[in-house]
N, CA, C and O atoms as CSV, one atom per row, in Angstrom:
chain,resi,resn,atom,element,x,y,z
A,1,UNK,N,N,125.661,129.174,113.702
A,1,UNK,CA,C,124.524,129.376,112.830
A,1,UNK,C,C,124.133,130.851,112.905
A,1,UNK,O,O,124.389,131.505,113.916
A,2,UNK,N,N,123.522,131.376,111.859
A,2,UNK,CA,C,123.576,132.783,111.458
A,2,UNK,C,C,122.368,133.185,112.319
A,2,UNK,O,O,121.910,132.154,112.812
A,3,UNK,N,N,121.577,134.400,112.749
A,3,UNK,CA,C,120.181,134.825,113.278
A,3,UNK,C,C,119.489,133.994,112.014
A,3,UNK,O,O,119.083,132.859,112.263
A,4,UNK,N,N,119.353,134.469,110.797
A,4,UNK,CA,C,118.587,134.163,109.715
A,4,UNK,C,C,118.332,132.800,109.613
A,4,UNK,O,O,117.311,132.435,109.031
A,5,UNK,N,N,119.291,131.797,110.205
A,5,UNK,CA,C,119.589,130.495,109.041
A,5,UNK,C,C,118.720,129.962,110.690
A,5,UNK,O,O,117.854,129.095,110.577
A,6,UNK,N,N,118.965,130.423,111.844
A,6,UNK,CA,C,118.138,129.710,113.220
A,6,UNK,C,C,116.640,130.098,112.880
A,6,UNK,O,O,115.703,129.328,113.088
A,7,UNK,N,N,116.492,131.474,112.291
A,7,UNK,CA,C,114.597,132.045,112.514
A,7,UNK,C,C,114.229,130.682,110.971
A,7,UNK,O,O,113.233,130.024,110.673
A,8,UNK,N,N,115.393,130.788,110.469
A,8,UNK,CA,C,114.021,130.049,109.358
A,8,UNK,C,C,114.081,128.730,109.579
A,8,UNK,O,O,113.259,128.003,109.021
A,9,UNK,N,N,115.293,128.070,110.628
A,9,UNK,CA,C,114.999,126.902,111.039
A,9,UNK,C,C,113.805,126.553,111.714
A,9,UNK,O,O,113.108,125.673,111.209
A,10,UNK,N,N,113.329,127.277,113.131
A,10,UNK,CA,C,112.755,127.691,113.612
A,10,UNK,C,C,111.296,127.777,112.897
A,10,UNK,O,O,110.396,127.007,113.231
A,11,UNK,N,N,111.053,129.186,111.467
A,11,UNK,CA,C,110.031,128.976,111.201
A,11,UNK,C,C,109.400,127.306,110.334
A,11,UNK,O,O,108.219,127.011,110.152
A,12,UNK,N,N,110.174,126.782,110.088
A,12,UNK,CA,C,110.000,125.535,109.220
A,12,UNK,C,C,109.573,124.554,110.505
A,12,UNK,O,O,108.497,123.957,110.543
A,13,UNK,N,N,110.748,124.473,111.714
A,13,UNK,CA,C,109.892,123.527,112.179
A,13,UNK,C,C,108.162,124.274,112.747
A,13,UNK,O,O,107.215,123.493,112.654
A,14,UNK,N,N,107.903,125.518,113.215
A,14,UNK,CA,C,106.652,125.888,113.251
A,14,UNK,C,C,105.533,125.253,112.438
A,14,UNK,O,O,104.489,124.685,112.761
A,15,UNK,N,N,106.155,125.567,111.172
A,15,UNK,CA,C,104.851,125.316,110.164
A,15,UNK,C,C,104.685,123.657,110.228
A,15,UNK,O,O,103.528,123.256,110.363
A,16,UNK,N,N,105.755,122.650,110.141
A,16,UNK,CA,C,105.404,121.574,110.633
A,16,UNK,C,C,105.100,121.303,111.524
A,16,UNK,O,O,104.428,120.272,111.501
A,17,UNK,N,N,105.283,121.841,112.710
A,17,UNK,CA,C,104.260,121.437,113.668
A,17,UNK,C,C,102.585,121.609,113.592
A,17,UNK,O,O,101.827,120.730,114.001
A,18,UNK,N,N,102.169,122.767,113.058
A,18,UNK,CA,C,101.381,123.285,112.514
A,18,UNK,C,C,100.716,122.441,111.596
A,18,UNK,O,O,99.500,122.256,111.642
A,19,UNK,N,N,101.666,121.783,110.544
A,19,UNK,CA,C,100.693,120.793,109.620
A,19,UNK,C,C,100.302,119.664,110.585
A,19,UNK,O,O,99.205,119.197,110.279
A,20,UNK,N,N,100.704,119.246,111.353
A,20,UNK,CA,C,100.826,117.570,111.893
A,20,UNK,C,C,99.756,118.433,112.900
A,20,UNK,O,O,98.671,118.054,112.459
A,21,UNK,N,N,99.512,119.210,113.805
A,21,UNK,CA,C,98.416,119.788,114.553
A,21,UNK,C,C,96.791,119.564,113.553
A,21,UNK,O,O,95.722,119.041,113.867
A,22,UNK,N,N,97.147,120.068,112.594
A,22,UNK,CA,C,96.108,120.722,112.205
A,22,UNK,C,C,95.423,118.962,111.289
A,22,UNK,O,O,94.224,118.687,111.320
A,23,UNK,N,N,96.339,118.151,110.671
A,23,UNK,CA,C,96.189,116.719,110.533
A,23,UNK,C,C,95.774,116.184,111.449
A,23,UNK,O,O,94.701,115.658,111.152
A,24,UNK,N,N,96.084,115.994,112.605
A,24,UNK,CA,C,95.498,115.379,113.944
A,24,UNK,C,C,94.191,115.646,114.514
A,24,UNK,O,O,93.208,114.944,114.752
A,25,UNK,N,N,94.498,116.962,114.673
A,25,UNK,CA,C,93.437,117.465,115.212
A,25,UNK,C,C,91.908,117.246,113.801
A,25,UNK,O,O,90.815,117.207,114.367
A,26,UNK,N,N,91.856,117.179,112.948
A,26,UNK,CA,C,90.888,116.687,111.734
A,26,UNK,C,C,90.899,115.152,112.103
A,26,UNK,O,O,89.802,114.730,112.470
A,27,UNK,N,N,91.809,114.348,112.078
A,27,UNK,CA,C,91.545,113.105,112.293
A,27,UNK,C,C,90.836,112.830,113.779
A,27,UNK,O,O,89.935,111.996,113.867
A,28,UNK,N,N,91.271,113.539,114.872
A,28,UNK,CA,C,90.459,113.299,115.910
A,28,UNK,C,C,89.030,113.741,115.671
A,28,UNK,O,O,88.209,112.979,116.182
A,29,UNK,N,N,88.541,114.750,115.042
A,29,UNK,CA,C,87.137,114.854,114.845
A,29,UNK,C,C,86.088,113.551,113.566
A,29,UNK,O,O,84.944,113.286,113.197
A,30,UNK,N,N,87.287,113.212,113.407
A,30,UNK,CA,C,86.457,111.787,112.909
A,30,UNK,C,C,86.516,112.081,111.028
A,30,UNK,O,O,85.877,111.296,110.327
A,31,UNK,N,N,87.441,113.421,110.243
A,31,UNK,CA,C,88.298,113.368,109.441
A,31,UNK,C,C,88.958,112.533,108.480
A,31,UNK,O,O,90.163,112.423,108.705
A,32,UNK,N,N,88.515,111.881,107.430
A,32,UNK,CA,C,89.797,111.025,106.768
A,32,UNK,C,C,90.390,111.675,106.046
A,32,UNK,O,O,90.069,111.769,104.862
A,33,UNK,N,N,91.703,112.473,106.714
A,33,UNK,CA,C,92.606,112.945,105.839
A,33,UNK,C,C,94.003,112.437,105.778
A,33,UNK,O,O,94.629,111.915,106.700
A,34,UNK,N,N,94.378,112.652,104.631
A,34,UNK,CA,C,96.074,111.723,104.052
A,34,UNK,C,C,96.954,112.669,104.395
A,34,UNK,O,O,96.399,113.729,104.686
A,35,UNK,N,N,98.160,112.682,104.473
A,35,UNK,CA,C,99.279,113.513,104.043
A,35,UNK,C,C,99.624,113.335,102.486
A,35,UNK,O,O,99.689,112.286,101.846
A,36,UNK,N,N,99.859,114.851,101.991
A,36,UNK,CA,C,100.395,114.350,100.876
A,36,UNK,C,C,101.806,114.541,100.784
A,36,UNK,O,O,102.413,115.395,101.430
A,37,UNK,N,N,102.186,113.955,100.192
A,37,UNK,CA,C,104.269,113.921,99.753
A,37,UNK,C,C,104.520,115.448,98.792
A,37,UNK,O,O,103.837,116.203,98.101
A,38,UNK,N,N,105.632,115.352,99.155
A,38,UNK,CA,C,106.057,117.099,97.951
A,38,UNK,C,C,106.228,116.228,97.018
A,38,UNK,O,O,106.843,115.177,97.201
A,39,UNK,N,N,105.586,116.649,95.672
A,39,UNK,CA,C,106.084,116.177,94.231
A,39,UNK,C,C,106.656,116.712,93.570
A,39,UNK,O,O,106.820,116.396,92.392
A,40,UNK,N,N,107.169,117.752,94.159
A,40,UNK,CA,C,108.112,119.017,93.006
A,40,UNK,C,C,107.536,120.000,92.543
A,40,UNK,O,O,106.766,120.811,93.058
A,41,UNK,N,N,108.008,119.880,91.375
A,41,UNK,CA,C,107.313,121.050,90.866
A,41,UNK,C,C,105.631,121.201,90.486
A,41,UNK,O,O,105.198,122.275,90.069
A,42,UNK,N,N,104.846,120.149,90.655
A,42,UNK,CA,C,103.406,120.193,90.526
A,42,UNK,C,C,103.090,119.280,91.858
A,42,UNK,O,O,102.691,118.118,91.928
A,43,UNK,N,N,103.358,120.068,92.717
A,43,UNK,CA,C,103.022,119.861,94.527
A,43,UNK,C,C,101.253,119.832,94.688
A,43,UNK,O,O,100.441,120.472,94.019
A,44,UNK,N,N,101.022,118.975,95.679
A,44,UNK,CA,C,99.867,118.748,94.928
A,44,UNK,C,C,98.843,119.572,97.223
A,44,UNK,O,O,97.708,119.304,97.617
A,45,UNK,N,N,99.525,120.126,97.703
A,45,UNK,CA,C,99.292,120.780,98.864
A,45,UNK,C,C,99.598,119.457,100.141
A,45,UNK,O,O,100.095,118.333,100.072
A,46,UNK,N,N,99.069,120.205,101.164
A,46,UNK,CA,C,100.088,119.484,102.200
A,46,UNK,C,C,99.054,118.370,103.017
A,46,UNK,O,O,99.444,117.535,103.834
A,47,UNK,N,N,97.436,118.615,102.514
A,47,UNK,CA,C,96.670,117.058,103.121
A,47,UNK,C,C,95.319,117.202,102.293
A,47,UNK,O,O,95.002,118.224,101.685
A,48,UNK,N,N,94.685,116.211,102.345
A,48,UNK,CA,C,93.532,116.020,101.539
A,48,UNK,C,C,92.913,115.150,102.283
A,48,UNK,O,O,93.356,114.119,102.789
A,49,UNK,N,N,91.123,115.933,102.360
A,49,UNK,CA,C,90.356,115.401,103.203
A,49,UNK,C,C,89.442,114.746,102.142
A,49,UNK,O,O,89.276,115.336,101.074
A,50,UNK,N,N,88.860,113.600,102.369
A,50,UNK,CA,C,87.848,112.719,101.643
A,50,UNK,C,C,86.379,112.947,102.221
A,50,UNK,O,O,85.906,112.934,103.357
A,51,UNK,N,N,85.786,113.197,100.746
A,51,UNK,CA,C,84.532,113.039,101.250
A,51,UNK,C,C,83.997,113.880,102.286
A,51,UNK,O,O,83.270,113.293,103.087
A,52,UNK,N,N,84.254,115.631,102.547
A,52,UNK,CA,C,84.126,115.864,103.489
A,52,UNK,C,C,82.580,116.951,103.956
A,52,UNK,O,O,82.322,117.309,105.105
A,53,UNK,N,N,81.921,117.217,102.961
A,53,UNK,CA,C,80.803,117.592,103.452
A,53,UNK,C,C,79.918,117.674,102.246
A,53,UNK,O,O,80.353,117.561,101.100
A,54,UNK,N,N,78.825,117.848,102.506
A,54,UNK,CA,C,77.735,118.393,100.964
A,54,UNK,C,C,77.034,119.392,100.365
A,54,UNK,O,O,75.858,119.726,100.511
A,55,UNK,N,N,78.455,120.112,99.225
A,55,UNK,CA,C,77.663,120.784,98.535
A,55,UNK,C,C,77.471,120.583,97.174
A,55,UNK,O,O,77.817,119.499,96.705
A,56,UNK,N,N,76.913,121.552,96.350
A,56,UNK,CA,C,76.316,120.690,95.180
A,56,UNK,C,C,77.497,121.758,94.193
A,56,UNK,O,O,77.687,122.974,94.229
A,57,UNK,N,N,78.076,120.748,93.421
A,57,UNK,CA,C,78.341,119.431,93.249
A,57,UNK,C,C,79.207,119.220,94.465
A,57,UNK,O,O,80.000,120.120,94.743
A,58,UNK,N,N,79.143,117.866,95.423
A,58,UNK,CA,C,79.954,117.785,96.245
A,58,UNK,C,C,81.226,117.438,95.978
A,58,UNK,O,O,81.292,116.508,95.175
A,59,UNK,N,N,82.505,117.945,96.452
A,59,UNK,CA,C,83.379,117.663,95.857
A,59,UNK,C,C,83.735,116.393,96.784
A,59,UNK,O,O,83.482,116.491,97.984
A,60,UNK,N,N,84.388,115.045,96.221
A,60,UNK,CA,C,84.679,114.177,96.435
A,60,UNK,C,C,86.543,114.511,97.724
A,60,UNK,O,O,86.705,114.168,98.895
A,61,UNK,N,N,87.131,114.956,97.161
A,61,UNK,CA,C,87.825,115.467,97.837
A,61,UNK,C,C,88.455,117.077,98.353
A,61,UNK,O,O,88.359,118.056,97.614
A,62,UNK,N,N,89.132,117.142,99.806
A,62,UNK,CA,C,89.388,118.686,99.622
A,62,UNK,C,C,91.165,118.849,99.768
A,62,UNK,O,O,91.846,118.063,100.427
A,63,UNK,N,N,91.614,119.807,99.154
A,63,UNK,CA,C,93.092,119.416,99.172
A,63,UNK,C,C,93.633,120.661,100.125
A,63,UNK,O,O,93.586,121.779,99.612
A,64,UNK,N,N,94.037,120.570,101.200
A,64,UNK,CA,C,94.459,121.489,102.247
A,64,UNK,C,C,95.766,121.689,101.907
A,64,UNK,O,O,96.485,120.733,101.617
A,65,UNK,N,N,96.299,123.205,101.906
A,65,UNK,CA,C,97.238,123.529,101.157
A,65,UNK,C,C,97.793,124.680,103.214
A,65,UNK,O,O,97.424,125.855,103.241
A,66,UNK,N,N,98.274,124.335,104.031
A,66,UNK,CA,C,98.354,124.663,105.459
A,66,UNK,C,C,99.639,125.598,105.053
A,66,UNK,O,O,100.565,125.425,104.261
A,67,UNK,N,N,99.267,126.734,106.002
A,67,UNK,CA,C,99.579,127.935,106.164
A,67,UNK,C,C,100.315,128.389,107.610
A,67,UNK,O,O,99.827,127.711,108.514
A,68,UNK,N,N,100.913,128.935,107.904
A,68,UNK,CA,C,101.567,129.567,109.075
A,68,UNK,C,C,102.520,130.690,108.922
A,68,UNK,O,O,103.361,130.613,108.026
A,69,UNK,N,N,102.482,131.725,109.697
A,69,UNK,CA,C,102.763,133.008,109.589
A,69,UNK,C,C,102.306,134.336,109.012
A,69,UNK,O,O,101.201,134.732,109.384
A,70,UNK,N,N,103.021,135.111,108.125
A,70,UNK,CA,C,102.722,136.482,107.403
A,70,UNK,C,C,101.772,135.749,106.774
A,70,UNK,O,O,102.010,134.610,106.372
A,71,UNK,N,N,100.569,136.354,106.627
A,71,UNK,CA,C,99.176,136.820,105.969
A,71,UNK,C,C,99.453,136.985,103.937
A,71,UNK,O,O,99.602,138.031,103.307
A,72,UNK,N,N,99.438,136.004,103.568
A,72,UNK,CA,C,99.414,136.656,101.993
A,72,UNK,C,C,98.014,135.679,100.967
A,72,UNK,O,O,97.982,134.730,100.184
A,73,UNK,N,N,97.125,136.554,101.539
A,73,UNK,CA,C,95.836,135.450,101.449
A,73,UNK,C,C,95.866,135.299,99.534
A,73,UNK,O,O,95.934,134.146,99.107
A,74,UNK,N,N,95.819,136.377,98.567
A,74,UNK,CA,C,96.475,135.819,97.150
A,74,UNK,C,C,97.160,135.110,96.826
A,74,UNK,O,O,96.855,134.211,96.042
A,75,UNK,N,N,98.329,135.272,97.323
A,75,UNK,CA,C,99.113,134.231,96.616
A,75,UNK,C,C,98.806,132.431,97.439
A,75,UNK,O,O,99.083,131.443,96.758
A,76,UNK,N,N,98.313,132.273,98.694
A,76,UNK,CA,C,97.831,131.547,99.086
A,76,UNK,C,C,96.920,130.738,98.919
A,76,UNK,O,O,96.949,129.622,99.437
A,77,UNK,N,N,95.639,131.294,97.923
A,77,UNK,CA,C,95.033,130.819,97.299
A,77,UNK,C,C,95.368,130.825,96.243
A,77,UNK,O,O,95.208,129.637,95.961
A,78,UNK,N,N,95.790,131.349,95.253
A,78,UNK,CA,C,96.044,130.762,94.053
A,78,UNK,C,C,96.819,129.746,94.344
A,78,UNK,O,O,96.742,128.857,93.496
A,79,UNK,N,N,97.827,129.442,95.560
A,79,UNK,CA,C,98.575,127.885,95.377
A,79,UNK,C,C,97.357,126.702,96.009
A,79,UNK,O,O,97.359,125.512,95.696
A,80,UNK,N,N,96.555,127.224,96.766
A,80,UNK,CA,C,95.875,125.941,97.092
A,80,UNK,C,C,95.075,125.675,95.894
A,80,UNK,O,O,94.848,124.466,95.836
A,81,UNK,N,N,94.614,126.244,95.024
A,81,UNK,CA,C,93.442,125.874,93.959
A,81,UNK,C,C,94.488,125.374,93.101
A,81,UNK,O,O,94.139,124.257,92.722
A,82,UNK,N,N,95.835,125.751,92.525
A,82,UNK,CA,C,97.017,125.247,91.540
A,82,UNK,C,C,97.213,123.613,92.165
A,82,UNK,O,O,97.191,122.560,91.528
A,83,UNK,N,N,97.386,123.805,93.474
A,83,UNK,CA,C,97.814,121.959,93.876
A,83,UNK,C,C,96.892,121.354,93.863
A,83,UNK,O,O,96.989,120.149,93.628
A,84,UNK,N,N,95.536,121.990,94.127
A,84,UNK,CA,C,94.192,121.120,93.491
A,84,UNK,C,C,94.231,120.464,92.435
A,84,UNK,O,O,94.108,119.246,92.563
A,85,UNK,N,N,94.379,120.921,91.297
A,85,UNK,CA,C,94.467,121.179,90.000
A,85,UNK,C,C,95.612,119.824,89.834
A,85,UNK,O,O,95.359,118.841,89.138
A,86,UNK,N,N,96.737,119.980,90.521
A,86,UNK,CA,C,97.531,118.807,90.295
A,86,UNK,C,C,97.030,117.618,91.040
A,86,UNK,O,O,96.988,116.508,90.510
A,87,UNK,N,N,96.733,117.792,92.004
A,87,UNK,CA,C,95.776,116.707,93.008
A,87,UNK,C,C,94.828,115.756,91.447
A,87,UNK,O,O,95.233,114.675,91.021
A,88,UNK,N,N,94.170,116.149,91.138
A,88,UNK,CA,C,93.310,116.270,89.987
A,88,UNK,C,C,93.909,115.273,89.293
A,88,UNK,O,O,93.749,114.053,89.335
A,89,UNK,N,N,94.893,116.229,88.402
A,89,UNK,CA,C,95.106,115.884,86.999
A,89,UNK,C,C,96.145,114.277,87.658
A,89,UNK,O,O,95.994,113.205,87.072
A,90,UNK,N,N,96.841,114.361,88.536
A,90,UNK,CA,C,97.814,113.205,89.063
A,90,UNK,C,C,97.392,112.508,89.238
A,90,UNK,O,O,98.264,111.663,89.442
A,91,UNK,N,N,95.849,111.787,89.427
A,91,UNK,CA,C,94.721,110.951,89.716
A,91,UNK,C,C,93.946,110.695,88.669
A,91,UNK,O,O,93.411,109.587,88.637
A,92,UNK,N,N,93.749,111.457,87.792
A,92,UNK,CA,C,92.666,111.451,86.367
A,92,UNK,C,C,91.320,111.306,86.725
A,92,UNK,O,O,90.424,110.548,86.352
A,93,UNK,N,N,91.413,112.437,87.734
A,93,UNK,CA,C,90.006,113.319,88.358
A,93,UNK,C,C,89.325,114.108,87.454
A,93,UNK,O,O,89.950,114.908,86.758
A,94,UNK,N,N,88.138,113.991,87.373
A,94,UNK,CA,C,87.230,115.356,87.001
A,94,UNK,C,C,87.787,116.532,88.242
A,94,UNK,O,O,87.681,116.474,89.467
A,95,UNK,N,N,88.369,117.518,87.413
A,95,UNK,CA,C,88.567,118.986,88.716
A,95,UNK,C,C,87.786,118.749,89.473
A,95,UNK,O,O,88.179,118.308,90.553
A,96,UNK,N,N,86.242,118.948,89.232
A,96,UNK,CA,C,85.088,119.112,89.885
A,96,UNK,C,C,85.127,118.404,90.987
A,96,UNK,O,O,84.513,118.848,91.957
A,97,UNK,N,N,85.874,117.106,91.111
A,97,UNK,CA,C,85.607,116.691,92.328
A,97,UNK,C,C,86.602,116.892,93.684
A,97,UNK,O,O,86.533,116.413,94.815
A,98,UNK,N,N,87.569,117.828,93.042
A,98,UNK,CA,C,88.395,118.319,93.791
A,98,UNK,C,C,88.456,119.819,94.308
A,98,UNK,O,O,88.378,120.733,93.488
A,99,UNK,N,N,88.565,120.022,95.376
A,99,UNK,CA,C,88.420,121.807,96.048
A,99,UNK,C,C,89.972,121.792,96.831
A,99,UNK,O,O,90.674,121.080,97.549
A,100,UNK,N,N,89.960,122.835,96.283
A,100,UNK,CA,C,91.487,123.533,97.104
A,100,UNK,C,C,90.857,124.782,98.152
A,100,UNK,O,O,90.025,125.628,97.825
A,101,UNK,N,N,91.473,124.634,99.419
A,101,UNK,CA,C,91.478,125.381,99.943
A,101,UNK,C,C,92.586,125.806,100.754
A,101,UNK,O,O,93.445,124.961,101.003
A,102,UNK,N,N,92.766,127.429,101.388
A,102,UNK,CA,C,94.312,127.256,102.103
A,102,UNK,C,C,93.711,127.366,103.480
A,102,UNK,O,O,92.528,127.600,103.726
A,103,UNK,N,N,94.776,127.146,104.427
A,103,UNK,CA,C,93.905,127.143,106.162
A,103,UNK,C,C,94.948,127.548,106.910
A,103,UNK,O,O,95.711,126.842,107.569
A,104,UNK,N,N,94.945,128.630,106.787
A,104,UNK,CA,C,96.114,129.616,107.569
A,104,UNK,C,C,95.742,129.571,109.056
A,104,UNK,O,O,94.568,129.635,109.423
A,105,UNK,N,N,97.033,129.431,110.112
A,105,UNK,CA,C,96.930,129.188,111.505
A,105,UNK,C,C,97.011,130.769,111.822
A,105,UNK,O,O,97.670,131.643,111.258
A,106,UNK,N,N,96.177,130.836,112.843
A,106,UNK,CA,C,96.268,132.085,113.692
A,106,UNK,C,C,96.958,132.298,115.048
A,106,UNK,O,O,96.833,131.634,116.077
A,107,UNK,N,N,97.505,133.080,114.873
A,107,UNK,CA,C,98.641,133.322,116.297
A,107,UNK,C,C,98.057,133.087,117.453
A,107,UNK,O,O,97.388,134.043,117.842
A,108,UNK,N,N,98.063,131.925,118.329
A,108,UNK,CA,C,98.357,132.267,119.682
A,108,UNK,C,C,96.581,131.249,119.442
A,108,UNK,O,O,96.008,130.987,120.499
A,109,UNK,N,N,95.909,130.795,118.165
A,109,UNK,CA,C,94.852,130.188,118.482
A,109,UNK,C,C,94.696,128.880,118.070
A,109,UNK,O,O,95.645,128.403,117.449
A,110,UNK,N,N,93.630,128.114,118.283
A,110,UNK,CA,C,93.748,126.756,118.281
A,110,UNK,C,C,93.077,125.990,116.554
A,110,UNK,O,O,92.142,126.479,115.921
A,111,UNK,N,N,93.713,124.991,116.222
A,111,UNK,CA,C,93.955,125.006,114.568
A,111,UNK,C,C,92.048,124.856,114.141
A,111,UNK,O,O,91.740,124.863,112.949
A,112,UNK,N,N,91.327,124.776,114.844
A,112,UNK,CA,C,89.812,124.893,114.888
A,112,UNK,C,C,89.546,126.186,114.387
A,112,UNK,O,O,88.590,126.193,113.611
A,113,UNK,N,N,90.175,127.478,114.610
A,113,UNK,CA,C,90.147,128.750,114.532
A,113,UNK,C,C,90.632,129.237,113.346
A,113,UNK,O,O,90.214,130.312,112.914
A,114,UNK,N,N,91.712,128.397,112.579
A,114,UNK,CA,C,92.216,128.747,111.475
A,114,UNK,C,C,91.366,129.759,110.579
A,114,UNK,O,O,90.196,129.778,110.959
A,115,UNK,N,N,91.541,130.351,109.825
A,115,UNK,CA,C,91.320,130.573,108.313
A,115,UNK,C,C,91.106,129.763,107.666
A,115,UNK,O,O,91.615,128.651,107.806
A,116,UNK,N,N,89.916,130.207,106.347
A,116,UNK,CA,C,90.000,129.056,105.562
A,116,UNK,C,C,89.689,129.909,104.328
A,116,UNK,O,O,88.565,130.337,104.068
A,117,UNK,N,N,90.821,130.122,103.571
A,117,UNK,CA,C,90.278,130.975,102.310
A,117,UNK,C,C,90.520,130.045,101.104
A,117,UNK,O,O,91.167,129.001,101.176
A,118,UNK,N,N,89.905,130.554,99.923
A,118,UNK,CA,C,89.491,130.414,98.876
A,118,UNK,C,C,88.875,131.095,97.281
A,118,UNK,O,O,89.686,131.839,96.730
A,119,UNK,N,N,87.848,130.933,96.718
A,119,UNK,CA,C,87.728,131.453,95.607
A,119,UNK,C,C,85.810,131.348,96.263
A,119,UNK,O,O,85.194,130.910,97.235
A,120,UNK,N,N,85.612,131.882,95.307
A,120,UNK,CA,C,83.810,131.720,95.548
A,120,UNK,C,C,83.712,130.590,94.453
A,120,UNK,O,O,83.053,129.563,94.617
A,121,UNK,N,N,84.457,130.894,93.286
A,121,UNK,CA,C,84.773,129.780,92.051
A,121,UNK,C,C,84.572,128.596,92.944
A,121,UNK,O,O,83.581,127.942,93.273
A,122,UNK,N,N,85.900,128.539,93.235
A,122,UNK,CA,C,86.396,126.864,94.036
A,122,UNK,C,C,85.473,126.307,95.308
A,122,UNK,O,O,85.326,125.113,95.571
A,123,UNK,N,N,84.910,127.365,96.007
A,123,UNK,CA,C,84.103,126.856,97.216
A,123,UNK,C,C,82.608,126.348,96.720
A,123,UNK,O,O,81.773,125.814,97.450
A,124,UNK,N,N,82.421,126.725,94.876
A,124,UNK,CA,C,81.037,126.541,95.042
A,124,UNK,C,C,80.782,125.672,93.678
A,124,UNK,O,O,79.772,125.635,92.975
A,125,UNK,N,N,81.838,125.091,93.557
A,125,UNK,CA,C,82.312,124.450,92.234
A,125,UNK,C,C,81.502,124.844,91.003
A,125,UNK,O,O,80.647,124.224,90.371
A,126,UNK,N,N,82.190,126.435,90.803
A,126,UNK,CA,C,81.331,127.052,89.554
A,126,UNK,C,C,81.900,126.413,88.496
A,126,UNK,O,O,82.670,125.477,88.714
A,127,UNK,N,N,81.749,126.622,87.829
A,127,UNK,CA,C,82.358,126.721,86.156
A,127,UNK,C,C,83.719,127.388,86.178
A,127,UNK,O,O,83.968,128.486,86.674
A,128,UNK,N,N,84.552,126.582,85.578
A,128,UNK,CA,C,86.336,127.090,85.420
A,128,UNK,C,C,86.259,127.376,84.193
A,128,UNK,O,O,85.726,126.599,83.400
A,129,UNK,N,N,86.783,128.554,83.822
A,129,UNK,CA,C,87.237,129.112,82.707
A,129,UNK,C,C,88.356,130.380,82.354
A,129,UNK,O,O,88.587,130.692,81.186
């Protein structure tokens, strides 16, 4: 096996470990979150928490779109608010009741510590346009 073809073995199993950490660790704090399945090409992010806190409008669900490694907080959020969006439309949701967010792991810290970026749009369920 090549250096390249072991680091990205390597980074893949990371980031799964990373999702199933960061799933667990939400479900142990008392969390109802799902895994979601890859759907292809309108992927809908990698877990979705129900019902998880109150703001106005509260969004009914949040769709965790989990992160590990290089820092690319743009393009990161635009995919967590895009798999929202499919989260959404794959259900025949009002958007509104759906929030995308991404939750990038930090080196060497515990998935409590993560990142959690977003839009001011999406965190405060403005008006989409």
């Amino acid at each position: 096996m090549s250096d390249i073809a072991a680091r990205n073995k390597r980074n893949r199993a990371n980031g799964a470990r990373w999702q199933s950490d960061l799933r667990n660790g939400l479900r142990g704090d008392g969390l109802d979150v799902e895994r979601l399945a890859l759907t292809g090409k309108e992927d809908e992010g990698d877990h979705v928490v129900r019902d998880l806190w109150s703001l106005t409008p509260p969004p009914k669900f949040v769709v965790i779109e989990a992160k590990a490694g290089v820092l690319h907080p743009a393009e990161f959020v635009r995919q967590a608010v895009l798999e929202a969006g499919h989260f959404a439309k794959h259900r025949g949701l009002d958007r509104s009741a759906v929030q995308g967010i991404a939750v990038v792991k930090r080196k060497g810290m515990n998935w409590r510590d993560a990142y959690v970026l977003t839009t001011l749009r999406e965190f405060m369920g403005l008006e989409r346009s």
